[in-house]
N, CA, C and O atoms as a GROMACS GRO file, in nm:
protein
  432
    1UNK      N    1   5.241  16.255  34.560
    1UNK     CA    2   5.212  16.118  34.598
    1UNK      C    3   5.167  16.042  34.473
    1UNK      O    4   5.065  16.084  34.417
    2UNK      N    5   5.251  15.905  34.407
    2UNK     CA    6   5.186  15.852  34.331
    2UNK      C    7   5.055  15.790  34.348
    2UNK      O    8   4.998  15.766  34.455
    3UNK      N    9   5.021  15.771  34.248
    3UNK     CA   10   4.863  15.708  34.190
    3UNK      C   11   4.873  15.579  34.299
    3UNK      O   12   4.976  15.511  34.307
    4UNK      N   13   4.759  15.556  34.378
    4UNK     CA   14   4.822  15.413  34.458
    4UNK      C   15   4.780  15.292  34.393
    4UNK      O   16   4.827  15.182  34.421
    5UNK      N   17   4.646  15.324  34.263
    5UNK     CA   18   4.635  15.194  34.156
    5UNK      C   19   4.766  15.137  34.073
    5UNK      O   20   4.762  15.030  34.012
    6UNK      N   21   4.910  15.243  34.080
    6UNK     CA   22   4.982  15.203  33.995
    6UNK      C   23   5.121  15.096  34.114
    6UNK      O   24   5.219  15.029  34.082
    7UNK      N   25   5.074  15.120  34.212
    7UNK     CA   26   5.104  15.015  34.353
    7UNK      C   27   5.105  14.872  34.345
    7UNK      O   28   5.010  14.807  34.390
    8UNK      N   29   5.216  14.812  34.284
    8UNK     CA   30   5.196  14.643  34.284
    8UNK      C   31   5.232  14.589  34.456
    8UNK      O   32   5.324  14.629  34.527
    9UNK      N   33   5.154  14.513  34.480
    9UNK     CA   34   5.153  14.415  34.612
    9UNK      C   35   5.112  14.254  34.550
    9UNK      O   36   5.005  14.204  34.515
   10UNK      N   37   5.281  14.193  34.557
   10UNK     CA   38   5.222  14.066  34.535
   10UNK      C   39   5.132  13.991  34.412
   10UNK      O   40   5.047  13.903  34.414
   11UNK      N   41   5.207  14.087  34.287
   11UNK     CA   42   5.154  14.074  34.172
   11UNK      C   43   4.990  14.138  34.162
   11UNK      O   44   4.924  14.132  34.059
   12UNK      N   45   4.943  14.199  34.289
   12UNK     CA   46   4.811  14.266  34.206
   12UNK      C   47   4.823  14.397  34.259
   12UNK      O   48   4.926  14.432  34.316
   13UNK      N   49   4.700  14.492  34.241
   13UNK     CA   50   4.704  14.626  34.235
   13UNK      C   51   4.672  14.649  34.417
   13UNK      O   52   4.618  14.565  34.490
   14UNK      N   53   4.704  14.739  34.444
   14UNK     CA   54   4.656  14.766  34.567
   14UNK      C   55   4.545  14.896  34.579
   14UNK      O   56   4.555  14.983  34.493
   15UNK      N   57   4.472  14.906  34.652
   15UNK     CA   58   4.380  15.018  34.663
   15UNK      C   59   4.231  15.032  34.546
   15UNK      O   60   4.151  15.125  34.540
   16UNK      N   61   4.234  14.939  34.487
   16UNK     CA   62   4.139  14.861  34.363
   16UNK      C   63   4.074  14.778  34.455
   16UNK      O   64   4.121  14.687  34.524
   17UNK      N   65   3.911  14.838  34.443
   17UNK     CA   66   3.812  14.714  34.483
   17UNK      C   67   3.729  14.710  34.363
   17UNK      O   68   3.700  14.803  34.287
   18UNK      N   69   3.686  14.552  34.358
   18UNK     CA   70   3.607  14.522  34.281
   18UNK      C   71   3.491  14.488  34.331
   18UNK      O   72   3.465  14.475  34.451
   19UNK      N   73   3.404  14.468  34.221
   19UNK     CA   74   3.238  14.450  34.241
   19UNK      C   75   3.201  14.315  34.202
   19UNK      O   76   3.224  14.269  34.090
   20UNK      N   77   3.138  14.247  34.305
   20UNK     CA   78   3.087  14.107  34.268
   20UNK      C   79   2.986  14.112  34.144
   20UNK      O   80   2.897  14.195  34.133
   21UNK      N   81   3.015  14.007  34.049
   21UNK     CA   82   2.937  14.023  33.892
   21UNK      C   83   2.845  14.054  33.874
   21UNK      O   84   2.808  14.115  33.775
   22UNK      N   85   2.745  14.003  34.020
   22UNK     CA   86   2.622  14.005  34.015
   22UNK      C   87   2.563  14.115  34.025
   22UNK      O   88   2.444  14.118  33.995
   23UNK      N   89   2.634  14.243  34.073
   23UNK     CA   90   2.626  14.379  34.105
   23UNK      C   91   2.687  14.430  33.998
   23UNK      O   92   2.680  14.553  33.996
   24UNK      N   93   2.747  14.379  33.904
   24UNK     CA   94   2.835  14.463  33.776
   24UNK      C   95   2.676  14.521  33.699
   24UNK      O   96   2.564  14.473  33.717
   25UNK      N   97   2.716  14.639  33.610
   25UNK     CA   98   2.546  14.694  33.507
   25UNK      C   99   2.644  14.649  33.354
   25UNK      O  100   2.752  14.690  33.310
   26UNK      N  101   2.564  14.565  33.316
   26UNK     CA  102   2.611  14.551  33.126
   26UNK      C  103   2.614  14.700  33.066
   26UNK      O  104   2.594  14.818  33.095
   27UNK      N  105   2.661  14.598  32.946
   27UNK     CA  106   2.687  14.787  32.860
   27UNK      C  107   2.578  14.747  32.791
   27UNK      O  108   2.597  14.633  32.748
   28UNK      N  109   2.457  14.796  32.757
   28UNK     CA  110   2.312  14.755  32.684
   28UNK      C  111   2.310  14.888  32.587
   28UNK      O  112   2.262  14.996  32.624
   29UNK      N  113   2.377  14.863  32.439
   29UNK     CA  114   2.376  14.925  32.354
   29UNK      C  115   2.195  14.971  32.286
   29UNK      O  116   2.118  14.876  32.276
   30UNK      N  117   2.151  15.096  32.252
   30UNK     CA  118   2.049  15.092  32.173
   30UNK      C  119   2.037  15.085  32.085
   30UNK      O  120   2.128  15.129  32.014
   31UNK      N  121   1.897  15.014  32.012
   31UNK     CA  122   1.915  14.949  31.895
   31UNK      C  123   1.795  15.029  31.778
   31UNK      O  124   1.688  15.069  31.823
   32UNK      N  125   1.820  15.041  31.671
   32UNK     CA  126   1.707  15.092  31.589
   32UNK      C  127   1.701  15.044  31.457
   32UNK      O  128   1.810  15.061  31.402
   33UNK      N  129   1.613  14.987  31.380
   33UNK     CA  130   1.559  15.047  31.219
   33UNK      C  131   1.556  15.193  31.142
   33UNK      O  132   1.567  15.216  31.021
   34UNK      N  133   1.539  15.278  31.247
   34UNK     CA  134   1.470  15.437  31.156
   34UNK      C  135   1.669  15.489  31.130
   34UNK      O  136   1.742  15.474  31.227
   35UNK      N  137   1.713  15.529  31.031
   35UNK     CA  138   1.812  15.619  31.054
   35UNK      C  139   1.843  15.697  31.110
   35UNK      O  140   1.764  15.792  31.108
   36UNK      N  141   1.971  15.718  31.197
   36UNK     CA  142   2.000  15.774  31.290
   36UNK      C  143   1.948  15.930  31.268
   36UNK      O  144   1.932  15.997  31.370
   37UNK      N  145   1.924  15.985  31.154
   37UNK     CA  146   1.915  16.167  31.102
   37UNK      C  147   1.736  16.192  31.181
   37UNK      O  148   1.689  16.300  31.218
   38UNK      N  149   1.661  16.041  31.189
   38UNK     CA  150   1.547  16.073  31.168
   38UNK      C  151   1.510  16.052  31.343
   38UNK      O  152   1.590  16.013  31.427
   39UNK      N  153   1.378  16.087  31.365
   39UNK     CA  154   1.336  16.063  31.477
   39UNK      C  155   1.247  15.911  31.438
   39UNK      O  156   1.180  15.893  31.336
   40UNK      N  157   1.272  15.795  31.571
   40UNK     CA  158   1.176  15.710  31.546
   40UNK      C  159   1.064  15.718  31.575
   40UNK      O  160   1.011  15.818  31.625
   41UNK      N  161   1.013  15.616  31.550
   41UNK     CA  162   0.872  15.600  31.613
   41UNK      C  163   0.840  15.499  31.737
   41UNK      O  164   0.839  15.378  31.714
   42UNK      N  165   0.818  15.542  31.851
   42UNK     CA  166   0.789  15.466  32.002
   42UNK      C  167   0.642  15.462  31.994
   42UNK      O  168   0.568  15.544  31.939
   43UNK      N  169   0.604  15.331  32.073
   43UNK     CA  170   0.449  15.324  32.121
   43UNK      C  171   0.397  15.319  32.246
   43UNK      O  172   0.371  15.233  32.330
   44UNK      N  173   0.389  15.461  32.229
   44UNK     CA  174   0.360  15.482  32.414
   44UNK      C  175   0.199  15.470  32.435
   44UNK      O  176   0.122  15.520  32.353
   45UNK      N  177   0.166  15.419  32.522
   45UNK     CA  178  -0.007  15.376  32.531
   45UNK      C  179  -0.091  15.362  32.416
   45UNK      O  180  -0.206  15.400  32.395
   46UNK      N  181   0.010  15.285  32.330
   46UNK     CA  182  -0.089  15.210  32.259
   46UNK      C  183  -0.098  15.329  32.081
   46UNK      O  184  -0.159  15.307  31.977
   47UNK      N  185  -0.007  15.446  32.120
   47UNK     CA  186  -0.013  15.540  32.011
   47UNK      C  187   0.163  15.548  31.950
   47UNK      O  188   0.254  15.527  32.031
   48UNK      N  189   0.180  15.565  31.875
   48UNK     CA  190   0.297  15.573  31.822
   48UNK      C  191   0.383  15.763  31.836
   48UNK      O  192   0.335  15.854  31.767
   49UNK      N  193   0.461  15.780  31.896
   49UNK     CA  194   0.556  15.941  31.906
   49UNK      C  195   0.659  15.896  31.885
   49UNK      O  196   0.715  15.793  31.923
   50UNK      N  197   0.701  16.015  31.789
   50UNK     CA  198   0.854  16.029  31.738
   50UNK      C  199   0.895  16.048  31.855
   50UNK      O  200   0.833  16.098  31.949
   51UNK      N  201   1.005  16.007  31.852
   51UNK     CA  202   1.179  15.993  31.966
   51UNK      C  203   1.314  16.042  31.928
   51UNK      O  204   1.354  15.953  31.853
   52UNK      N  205   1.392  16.118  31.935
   52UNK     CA  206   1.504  16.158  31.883
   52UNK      C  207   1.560  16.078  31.900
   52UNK      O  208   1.522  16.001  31.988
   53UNK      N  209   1.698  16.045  31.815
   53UNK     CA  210   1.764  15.928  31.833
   53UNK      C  211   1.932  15.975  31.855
   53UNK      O  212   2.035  15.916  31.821
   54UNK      N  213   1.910  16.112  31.930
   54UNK     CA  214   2.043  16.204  31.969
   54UNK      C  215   2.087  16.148  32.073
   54UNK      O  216   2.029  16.121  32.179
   55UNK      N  217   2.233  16.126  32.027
   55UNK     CA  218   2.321  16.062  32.166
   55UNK      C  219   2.299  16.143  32.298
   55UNK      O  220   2.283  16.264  32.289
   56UNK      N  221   2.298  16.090  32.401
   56UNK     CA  222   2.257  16.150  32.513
   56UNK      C  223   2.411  16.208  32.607
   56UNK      O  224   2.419  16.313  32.670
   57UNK      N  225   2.538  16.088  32.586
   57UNK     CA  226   2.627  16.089  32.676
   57UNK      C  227   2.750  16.031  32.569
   57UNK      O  228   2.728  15.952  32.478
   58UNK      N  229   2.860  16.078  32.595
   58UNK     CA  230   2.940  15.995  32.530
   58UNK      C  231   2.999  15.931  32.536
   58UNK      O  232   3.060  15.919  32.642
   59UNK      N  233   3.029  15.828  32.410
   59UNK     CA  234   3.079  15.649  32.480
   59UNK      C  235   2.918  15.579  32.471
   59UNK      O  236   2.906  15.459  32.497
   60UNK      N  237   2.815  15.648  32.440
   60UNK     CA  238   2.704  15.517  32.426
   60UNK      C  239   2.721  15.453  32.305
   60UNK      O  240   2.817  15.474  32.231
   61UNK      N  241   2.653  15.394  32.287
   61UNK     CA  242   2.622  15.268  32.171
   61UNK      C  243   2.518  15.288  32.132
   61UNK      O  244   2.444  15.346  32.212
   62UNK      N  245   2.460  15.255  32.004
   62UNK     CA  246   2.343  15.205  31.933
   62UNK      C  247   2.379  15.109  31.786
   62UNK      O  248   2.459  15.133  31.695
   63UNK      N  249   2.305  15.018  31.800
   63UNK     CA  250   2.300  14.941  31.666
   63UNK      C  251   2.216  14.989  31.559
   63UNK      O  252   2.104  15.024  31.596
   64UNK      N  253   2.240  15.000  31.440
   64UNK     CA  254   2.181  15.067  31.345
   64UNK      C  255   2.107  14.915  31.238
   64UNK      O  256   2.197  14.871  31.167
   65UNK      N  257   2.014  14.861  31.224
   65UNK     CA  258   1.994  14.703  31.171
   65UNK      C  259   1.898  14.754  31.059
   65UNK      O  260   1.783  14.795  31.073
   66UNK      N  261   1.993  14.740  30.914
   66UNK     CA  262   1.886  14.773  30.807
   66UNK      C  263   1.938  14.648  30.735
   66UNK      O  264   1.999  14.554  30.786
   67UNK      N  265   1.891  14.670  30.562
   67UNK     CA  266   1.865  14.548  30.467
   67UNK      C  267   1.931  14.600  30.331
   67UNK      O  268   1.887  14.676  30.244
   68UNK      N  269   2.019  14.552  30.339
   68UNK     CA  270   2.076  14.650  30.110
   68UNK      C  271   2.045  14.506  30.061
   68UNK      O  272   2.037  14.412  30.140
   69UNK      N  273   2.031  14.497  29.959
   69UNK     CA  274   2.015  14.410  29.859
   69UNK      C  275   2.024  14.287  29.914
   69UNK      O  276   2.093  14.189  29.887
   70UNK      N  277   1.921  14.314  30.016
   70UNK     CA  278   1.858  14.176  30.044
   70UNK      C  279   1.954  14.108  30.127
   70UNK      O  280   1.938  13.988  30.151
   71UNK      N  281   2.037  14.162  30.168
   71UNK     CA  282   2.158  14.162  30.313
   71UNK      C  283   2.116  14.209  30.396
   71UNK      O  284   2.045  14.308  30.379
   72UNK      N  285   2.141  14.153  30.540
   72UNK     CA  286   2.095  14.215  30.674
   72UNK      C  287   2.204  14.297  30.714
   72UNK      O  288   2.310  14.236  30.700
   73UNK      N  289   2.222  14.438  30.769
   73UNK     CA  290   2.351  14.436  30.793
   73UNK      C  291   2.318  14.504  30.944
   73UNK      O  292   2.203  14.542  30.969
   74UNK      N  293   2.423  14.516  31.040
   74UNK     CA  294   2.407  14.567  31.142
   74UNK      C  295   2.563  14.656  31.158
   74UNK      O  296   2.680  14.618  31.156
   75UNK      N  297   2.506  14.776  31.171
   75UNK     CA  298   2.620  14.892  31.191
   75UNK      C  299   2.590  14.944  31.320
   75UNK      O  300   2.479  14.970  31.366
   76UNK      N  301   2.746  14.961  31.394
   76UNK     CA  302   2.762  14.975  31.537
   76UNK      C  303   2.786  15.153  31.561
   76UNK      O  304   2.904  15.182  31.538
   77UNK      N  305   2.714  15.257  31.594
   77UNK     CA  306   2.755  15.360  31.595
   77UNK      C  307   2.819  15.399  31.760
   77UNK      O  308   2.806  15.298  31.829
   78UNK      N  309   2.865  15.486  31.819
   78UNK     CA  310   2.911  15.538  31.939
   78UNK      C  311   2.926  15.695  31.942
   78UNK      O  312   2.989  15.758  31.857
   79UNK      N  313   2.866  15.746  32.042
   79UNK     CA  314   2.853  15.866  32.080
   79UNK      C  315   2.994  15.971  32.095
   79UNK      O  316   3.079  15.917  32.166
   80UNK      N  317   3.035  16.101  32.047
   80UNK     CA  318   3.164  16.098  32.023
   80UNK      C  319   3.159  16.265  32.025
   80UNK      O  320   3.128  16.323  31.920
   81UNK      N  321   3.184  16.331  32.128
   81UNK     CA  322   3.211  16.460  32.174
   81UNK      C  323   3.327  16.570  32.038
   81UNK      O  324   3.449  16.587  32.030
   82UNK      N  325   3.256  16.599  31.986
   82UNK     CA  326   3.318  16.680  31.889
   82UNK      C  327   3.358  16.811  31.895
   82UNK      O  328   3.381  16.847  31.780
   83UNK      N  329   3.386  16.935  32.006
   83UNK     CA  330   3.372  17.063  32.018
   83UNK      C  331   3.296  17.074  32.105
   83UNK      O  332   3.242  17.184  32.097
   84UNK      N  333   3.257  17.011  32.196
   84UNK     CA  334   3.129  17.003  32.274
   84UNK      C  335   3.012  16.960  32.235
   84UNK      O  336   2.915  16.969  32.311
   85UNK      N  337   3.001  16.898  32.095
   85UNK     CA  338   2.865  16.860  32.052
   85UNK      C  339   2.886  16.714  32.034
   85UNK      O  340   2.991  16.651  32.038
   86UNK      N  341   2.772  16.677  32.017
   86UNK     CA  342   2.780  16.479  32.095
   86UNK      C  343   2.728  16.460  31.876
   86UNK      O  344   2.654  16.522  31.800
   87UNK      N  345   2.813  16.352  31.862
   87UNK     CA  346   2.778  16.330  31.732
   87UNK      C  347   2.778  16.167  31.709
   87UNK      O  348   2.857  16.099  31.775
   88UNK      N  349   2.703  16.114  31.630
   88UNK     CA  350   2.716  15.941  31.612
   88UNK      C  351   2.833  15.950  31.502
   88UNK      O  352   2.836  16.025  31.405
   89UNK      N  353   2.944  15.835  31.547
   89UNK     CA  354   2.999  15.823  31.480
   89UNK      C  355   3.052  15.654  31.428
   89UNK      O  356   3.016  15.569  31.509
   90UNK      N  357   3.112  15.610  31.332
   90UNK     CA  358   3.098  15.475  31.270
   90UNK      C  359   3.184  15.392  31.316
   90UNK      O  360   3.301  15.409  31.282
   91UNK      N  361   3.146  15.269  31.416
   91UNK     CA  362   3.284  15.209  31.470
   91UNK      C  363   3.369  15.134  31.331
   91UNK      O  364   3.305  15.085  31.238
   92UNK      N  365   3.455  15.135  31.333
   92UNK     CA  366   3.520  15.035  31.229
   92UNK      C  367   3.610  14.954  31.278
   92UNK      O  368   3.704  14.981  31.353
   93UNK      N  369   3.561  14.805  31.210
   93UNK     CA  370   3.610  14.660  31.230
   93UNK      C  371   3.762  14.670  31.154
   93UNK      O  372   3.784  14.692  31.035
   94UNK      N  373   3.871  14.646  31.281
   94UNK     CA  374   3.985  14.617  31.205
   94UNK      C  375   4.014  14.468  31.283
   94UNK      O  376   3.979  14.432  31.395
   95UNK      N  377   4.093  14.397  31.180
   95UNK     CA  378   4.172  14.265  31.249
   95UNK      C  379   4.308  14.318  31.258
   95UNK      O  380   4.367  14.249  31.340
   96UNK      N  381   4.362  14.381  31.226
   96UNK     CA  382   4.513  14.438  31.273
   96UNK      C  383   4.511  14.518  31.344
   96UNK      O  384   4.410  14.547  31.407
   97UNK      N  385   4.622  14.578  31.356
   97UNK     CA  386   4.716  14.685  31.512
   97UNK      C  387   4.678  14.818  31.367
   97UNK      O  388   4.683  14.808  31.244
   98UNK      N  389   4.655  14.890  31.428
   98UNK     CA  390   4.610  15.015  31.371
   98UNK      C  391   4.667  15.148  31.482
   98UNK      O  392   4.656  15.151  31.605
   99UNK      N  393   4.719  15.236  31.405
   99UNK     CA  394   4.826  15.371  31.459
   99UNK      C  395   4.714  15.457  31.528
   99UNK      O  396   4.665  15.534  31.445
  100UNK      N  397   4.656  15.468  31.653
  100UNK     CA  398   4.575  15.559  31.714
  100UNK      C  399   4.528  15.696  31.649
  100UNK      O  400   4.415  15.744  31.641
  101UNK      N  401   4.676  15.751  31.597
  101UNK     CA  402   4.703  15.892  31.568
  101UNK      C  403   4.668  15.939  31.391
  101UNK      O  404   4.649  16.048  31.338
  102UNK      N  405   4.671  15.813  31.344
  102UNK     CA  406   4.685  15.846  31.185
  102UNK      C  407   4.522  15.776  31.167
  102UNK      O  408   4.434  15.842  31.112
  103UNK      N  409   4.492  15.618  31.227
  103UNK     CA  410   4.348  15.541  31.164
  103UNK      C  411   4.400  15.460  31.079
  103UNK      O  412   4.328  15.369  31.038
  104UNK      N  413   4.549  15.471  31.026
  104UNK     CA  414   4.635  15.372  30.970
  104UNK      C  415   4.650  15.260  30.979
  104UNK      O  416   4.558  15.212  31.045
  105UNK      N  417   4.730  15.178  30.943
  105UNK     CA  418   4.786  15.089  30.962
  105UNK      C  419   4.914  15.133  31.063
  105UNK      O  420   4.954  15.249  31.057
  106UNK      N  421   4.979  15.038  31.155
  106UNK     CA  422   5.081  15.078  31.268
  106UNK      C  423   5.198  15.003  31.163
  106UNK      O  424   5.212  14.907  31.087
  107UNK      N  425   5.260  15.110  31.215
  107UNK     CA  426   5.402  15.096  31.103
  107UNK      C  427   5.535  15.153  31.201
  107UNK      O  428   5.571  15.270  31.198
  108UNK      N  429   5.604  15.044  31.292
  108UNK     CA  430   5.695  15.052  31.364
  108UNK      C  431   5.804  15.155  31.348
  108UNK      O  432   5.898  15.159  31.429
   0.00000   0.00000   0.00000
């Protein structure tokens, strides 16, 4: 039996419900100063404990917000299943069509 999401009725999908917006959950990336290698520092009642800053699930987010030469920069990392081990890895900004398989450039 095919997939019944791949079911057109009338130009839309059939068997697809959606969720009113107001019930949608954002994607709320976490954000830090300390480098990802290090544990931060949280202030729980008023005292400061280190926190690991180990991806929990993969596909999360965290923003990484430091300063080089007096530049702000903000680097986007994402959680990324390697062998079974969850590792941060570096999103990278392309403006072109890029080859999935190579990280290339797409070359018809």
């Amino acid at each position: 039996m095919p997939d019944p999401r791949e079911t057109l009725a009338h130009g839309t999908l059939t068997h697809v419900y959606t969720k009113p917006l107001s019930e949608v959950v954002g994607l709320y990336p976490r954000s830090t100063k300390t480098p990802l290698n290090e544990n931060r520092l949280v202030r729980v009642e008023g005292l400061f404990q280190p926190q690991s800053q180990d991806p929990i699930a993969e596909g999360e987010m965290i923003v990484l917000f430091s300063e080089e030469f007096g530049v702000k920069i903000a680097q986007i990392f994402v959680a990324v299943d390697i062998s079974g081990t969850l590792e941060w890895k570096t999103i990278q900004h392309r403006t072109g069509i890029s080859n999935s398989q190579t990280g290339g450039p797409w070359n018809p």
